[in-house]
C-alpha positions in Angstrom: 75.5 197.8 122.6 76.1 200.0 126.2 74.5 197.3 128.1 77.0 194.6 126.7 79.6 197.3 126.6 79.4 198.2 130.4 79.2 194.9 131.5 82.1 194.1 130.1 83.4 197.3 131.6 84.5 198.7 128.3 83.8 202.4 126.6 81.1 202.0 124.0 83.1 204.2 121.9 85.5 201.3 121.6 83.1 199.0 120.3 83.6 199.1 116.2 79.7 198.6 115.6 78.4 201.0 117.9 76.8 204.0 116.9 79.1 206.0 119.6 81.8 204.5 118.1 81.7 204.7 114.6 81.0 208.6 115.4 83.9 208.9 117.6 85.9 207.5 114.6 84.5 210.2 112.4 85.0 212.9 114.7 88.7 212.1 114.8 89.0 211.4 111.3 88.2 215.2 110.9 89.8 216.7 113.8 93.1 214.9 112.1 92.1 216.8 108.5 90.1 213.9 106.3 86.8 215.3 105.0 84.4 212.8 106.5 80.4 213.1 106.1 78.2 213.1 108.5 76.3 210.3 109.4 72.9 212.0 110.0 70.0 209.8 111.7 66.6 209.3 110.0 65.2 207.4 112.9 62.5 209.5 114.3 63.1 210.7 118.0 60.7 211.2 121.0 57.6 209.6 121.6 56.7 208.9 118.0 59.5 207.6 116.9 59.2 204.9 120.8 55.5 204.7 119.0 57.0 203.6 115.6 59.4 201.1 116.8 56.6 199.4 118.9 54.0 199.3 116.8 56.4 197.8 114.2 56.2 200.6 111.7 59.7 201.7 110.9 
């Protein structure tokens, strides 16, 4: 999604089906007073989770 979106020279937080975006969204939602959840990753981060994703496993 940022590659596509900075090619095209736009913010990724104006592209609806970005992650960035869709937690932009949120964050204004509650700044304006709407109880919105939070949208918490399970992905696993760092080099396990780079290991994970190549190796096919999540």
């Amino acid at each position: 999604m940022t590659i596509v979106a900075t090619n095209k020279g736009l913010p990724c937080v104006l592209l609806p089906e970005s992650k960035a975006g869709r937690a932009y969204r949120d964050m204004a939602r509650r700044m304006l007073g709407e109880a919105v959840p939070l949208r918490l990753s399970a992905e696993p981060r760092g080099i396990m989770g780079f290991l994970h994703k190549f190796m096919g496993e999540a």
